[in-house]
N, C-alpha and C positions, 0 to 999 in steps of 0.2 A: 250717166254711166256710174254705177255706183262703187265703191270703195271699200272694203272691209279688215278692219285690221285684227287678228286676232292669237293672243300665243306669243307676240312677238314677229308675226306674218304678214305680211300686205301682199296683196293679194287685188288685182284686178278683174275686170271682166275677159271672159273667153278672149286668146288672142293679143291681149294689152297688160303690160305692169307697167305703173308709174310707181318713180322714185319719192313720192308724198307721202307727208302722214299726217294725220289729224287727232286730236288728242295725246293720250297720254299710253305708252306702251314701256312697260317694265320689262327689260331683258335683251335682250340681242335683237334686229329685226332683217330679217330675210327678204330680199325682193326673190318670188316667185312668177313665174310663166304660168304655161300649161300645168293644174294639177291630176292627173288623174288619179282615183283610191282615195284612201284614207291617209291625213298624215298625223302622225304620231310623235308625239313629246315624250321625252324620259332621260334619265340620267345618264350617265357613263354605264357601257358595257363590261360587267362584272369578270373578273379574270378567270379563267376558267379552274376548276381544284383541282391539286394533282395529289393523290391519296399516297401516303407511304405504309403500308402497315407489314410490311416485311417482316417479323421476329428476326432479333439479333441471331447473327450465322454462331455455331457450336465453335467453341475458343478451341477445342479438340480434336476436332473435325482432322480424318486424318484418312489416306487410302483411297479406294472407290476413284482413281485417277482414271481408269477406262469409262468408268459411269459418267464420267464430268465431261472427257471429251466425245464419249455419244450426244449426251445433252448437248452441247455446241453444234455438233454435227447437223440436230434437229433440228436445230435455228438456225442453223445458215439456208434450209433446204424449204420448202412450200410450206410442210407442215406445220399445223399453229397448234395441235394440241398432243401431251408426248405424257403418258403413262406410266409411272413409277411402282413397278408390284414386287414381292418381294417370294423368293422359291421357300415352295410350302407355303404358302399365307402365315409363316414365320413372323412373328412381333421382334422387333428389337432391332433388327438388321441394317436400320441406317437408313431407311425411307426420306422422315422426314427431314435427318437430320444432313443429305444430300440435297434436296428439293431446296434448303433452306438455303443453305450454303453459297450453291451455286447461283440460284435465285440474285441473291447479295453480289455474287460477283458480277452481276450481267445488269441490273438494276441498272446503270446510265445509259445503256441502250432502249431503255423504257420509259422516256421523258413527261411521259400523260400520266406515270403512278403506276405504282403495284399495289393490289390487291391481295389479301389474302386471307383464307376461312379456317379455321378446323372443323370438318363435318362429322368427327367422330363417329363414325362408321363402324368401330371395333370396341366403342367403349362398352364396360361391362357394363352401365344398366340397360343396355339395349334399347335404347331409343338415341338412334343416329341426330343430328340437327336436320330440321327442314328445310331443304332448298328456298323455300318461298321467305324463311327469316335469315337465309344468308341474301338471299339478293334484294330485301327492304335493306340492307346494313351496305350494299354496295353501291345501290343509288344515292343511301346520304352521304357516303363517303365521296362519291363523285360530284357532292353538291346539289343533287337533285331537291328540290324542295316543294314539287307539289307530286308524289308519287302516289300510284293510283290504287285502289284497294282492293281492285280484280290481278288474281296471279299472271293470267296471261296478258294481261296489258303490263303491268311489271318488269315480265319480259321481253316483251316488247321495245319499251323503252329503257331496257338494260342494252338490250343489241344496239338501238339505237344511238345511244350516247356512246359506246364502245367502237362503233362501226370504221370511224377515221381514225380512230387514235390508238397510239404504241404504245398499249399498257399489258403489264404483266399480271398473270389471275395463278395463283397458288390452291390448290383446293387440298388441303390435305386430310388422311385418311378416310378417304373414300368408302363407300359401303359397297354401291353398285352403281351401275349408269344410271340407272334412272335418277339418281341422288345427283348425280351433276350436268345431265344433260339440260336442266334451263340457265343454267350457268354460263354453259358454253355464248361468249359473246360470237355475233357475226361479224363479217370483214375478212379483213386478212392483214389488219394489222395487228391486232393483236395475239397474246400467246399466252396459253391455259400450260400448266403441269399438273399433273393429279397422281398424288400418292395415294395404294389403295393395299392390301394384302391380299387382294385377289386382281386377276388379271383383268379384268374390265374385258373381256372378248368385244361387247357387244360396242364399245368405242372406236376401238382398235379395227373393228370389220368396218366401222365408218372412215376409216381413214386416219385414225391416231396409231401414233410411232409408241414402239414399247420399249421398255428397260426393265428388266428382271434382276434384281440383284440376287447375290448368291452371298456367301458367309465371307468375311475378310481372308485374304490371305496371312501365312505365320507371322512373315515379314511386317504385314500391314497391321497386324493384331498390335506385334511387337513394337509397333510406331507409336499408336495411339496408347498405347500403354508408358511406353516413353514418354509422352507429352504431359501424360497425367499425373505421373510421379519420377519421372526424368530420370537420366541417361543413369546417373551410378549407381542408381538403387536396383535399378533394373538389372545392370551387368552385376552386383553385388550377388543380388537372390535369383540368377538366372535359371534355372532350372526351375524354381518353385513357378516364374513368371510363366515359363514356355507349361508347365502343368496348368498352372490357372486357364491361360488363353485356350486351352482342348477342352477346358473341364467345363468354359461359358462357348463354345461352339464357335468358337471367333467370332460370336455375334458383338455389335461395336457398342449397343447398350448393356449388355451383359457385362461388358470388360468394363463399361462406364462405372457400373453399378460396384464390383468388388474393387475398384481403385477407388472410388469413395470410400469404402471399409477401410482399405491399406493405409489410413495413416495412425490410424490407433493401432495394428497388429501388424508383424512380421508375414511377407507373401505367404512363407512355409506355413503356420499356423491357419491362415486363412483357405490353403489349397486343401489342408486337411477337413475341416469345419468343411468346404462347400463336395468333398470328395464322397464324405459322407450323407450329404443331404442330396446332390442329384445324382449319384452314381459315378461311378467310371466313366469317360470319354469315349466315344463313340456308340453309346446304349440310348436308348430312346430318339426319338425326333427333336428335329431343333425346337417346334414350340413349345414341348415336353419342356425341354430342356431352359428354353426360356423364361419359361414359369415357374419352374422349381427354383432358379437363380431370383429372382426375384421374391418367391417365399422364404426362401432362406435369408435374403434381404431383410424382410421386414421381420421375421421372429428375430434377428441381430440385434437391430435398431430400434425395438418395441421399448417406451423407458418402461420403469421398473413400476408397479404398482405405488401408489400415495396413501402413506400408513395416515388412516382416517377420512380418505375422499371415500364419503357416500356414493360417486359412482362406481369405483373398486367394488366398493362392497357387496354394493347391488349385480355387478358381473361375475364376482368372485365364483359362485356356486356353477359349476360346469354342468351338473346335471338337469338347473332347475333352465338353463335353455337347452337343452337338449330336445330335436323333434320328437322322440320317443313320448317323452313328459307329454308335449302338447298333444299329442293325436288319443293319448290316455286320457287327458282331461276332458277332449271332446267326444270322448266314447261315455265318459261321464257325465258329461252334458246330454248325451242325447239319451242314453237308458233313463236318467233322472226326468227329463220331460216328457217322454212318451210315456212313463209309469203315472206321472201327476197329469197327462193329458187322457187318460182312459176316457172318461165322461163326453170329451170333444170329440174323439174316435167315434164313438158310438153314439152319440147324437146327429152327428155329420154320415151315418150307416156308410161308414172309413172313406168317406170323403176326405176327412182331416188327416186319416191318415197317410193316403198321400200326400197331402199339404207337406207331411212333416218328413216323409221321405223328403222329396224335392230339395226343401231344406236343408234336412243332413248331410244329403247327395253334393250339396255346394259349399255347404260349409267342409266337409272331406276334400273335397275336391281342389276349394281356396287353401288349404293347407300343404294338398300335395305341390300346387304351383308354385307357393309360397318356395319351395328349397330349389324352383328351378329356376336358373340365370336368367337374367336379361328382363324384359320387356314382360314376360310372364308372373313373374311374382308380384309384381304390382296388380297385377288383375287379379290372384290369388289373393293377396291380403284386400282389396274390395271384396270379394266373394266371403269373406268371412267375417271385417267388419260388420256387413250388412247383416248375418245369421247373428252375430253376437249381440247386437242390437237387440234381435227379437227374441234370443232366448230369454236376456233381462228382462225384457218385458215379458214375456211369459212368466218368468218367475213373480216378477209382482202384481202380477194379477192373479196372479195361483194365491201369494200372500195374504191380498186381498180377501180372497175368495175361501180361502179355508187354510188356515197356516199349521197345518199338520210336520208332522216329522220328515214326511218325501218330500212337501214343501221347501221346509227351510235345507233339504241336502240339496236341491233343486237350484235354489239360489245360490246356497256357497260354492256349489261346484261352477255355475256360470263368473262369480265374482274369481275363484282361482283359474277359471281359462284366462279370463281377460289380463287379471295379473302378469298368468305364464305366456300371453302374450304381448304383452307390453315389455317384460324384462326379455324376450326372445329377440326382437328389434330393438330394445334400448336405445330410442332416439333420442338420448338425451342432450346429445350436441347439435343436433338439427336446431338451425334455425328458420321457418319458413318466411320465406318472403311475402314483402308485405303488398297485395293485392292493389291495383287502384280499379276507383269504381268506372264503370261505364252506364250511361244513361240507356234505360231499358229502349228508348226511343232508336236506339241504333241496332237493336236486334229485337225485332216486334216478337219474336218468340218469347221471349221473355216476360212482357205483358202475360200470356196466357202461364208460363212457372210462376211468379209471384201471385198472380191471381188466383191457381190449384194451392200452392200453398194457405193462402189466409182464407180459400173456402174450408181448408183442413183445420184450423184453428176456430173458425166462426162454426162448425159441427163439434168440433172438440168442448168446447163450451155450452152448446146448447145440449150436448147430452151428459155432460158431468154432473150439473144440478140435481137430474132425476139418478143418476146411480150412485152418486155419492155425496148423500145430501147433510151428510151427520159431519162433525169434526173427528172422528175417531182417529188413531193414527193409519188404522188398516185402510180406513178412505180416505185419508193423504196417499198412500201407497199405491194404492188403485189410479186415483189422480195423476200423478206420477208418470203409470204405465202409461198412459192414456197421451200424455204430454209426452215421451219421451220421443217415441218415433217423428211425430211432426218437426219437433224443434231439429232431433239428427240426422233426420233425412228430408225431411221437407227444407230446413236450413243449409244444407247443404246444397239442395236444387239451387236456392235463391243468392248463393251466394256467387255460384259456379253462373247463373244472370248475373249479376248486376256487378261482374268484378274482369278484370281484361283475360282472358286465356290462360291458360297456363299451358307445361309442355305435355308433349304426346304424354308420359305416365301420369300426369295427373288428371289431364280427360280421361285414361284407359281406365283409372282409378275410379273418379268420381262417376263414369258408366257401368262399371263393376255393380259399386257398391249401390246406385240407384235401381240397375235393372234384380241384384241379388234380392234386394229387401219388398221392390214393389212388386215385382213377377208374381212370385207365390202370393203376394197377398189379394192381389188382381184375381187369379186365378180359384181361389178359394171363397172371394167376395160373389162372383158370376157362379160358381157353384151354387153356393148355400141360397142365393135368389130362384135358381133350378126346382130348391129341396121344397122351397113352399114354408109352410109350418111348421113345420118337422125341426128344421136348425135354420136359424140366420144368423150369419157372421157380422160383426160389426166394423172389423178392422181393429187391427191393434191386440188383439188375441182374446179379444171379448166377442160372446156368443148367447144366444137364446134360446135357451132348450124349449121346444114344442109349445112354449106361448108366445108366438105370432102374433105382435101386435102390430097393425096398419103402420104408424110413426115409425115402429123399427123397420118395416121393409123399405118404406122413402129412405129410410139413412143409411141403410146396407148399400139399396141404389145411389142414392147419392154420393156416396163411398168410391164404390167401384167408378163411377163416371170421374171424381177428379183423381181417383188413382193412375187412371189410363193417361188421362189428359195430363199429370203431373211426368210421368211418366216419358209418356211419346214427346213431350214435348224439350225435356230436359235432353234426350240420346240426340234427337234431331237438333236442337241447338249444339250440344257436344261435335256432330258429324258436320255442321256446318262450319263449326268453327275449324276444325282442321282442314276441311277440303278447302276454306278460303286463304290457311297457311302454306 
């Protein structure tokens, strides 16, 4: 009958333990029976995490006593997810700064953890947070440590670990449902709030409770104004207060905002300054109204210029950013290149010259988006990065190629767009963050972007030798052209591989700016292989007038083929990576 000791375990045959051991056993030892399954060793069961991330309740916090005892109301009742929108999708009104509040009050009845997101839904650059990078940040929060890299399993096992336990989820400013619907945990122990400036219908028809808030009452105004600069100062300058409080719409950030001002100026001083800048009480809508308190805000509080900061100086001139300016210089830009491109017009029998519509047509186009809010102007400035790219290389290969007088206006008018574009954005306080790399092995697309890249540099080199084979400086120049697009847009594919995601605007951006530069030149590459003889494009804004030689048509094709491939490959890795965020 055999014996086996193992783990710590003894262990008999079917039906029999004896209380024997034989050799040596390190650790505890178990008499076992019947075993069926598998038995398993490991340490103590880890405690489970209980997340706090609340933000601190508003020290101010004043009014809105009907809003708080709805919210209660909503919790004592089935309902687990309850809606905070605000009349008129009005900013300022005290959404979150209720959500939070009460949130804080109720928090020990939530013993598993609160949770809490800003999904910036209303922020001005218009790209909300993604659902799929608040809920990677609530599984770690909850401890989770092997979370899984498909969204819908994510949520899956967000429901899952939610499903028993009394935890509170905070989502605030909301955009739309579909922005918090994988949020939503399952059970029914749990309990979601979602501040939104719009009313989420499409929640609300599922079964979520609403709350609408409306503007403070006088009284209520007059509280929170109390609190902020207290009782005598108030009863002192009563009249100026009770004006202020009409003049910010009794919204409770508005009042927030000029009781920040009120301790360097008298109320009176300050009701007049803001009387003049958003009008009279009761004119305009509350968001109106919102926003002008807020602009008047920051023209108050702008410090004063730095006699000798180089960035003053560079901002100083109001004209030289002025849109007027830029859409002049790119009217400049493109009369200058289609006057130095005649020769490519008419070789191309005006093939080129739709090339260079298309171009214009996007480079206008990235300009006009440029002045529009949100999520748009970043696709607008890709659109025109990408033409501005090529006009400098047109210019220096025009240099190259014959440096006449419409030449060099040709160049300086591209060098003063780009100028009056860079001082139009003046990012000079930006600082980008610093990428980390990802092994191309986790996203096989990326094999094939780094691959089209260095076939674009292994062409780049085997045809520089024959066109610019002297040291002259005009074929340094040529050289140049030739090199510039691979390194700023080829380099840009490969970095957008081999570096972790970045957010919605800088995909929107770096798809912008790849489809902007490679399209047309795709499109003009499959042409001029059409024409035969007659014209071959080579990429890069160089061309062959009616001497067709064999070598140049392989490199025109060979061109066009990792154009495509650099191309489709870069947008579909850009589309995969969001659809997997």
């Amino acid at each position: 009958m055999g014996l086996v000791g193992w783990g710590g375990w003894l262990v008999g045959d079917e039906g029999e333990t004896k209380n024997e051991q034989s050799g040596t056993v390190n650790g505890p030892v178990a008499q076992v029976g019947n075993v069926y399954g598998g038995v398993h060793f490991g340490g103590r069961q880890r405690d489970p995490v209980v997340p706090r991330q609340l933000p601190p309740a508003v020290a101010s916090f004043s009014g809105q006593a009907d809003e708080t005892a709805a919210l209660n109301a909503v919790l004592a009742e089935s309902a687990r997810v309850v809606v905070i929108s605000a009349v008129e999708a009005t900013a300022g009104i005290g959404k979150t700064a209720l959500a939070v509040h009460w949130a804080n009050q109720v928090a020990e009845r939530f013993p598993d953890g609160q949770l809490y997101a800003n999904m910036r839904g209303s922020d001005a650059s218009g790209w909300p947070v993604r659902p799929g990078d608040v809920l990677r940040s609530f599984l770690e929060a909850l401890g989770d440590d092997k979370i899984p890299s498909d969204p819908a399993a994510q949520a899956a096992r967000y429901r899952t670990l939610l499903a028993d336990r009394r935890v509170l989820v905070v989502l605030d400013d909301v955009r739309d449902a579909e922005q918090v619907r994988p949020l939503l945990p399952g059970g029914s122990a749990a309990f979601v709030v979602v501040t939104s400036r719009n009313q989420l219908t499409g929640l609300i028809a599922e079964g979520a409770r609403s709350i609408t808030l409306d503007p403070l009452g006088a009284d209520e105004a007059r509280e929170l104004l109390a609190r902020r600069l207290g009782d005598d100062r108030l009863a002192a300058e009563r009249q100026a207060a009770d004006e202020l409080i009409e003049l910010c719409g009794r919204l409770p950030h508005a009042l927030s905002v000029v009781a920040a001002s009120a301790a360097s100026a008298p109320l009176s001083a300050l009701a007049a300054e803001l009387r003049s800048s958003v009008g009279p009480p009761g004119v305009g809508d509350l968001p109106a109204r919102m926003a002008a308190v807020l602009e008047w805000s920051r023209a108050r509080s702008a410090p004063p210029p730095v006699e000798g900061d180089w960035r003053s100086r560079v901002r100083a001139p109001g004209w030289v950013r002025s849109s007027k300016v830029l859409f002049a210089a790119a009217a400049a830009v493109t009369a200058t290149t289609l006057f130095v491109s005649t020769s490519l017009i008419a070789a191309s029998s005006f093939l080129g010259l739709g090339y260079f519509l298309i171009r214009f047509a996007l480079l206008f186009a990235g300009l006009v988006l440029m002045e529009r809010p949100g999520g748009r102007s970043v696709i607008g400035a890709g659109l025109v990065v990408a033409n501005v790219v090529y006009c400098l290389v047109d210019a220096l290969v025009s240099i190259h190629d014959d440096a006449d007088v419409w030449v060099w206006l040709e160049f300086f008018s591209v060098i003063a767009f780009t100028v009056l574009l860079v001082m139009r954005w003046a990012p000079f306080d930006a600082v980008p963050r610093r990428a980390r790399f990802v092994p191309p092995s986790r996203r096989p697309l990326a094999y094939v972007v780094v691959g089209a890249v260095a076939a674009q540099f292994v062409m780049l080199f085997a045809g520089i030798p024959y066109e610019y084979g002297s040291t002259t400086v005009m074929a340094d120049v040529g050289a140049l052209a030739a090199l510039l697009p691979v390194v700023a847009i080829g380099g840009l594919c490969a970095i957008t591989a081999l570096t972790e995601p970045g957010d919605e605007s800088q995909r929107a951006f770096v798809a912008a700016t790849v489809a902007a530069y490679l399209g047309p030149e795709l499109l003009l590459l499959l042409g001029s292989l059409l024409l035969g003889p007659q014209f071959t494009y080579l990429g890069g804004a160089f061309y062959s007038d009616g001497q067709f030689v064999g070598s140049w048509g392989v490199f025109a094709f060979a061109q066009a083929v990792v154009a495509a491939a650099l191309l489709a490959s870069t947008l579909v890795l850009l589309r995969r990576t969001a659809a997997r965020d």
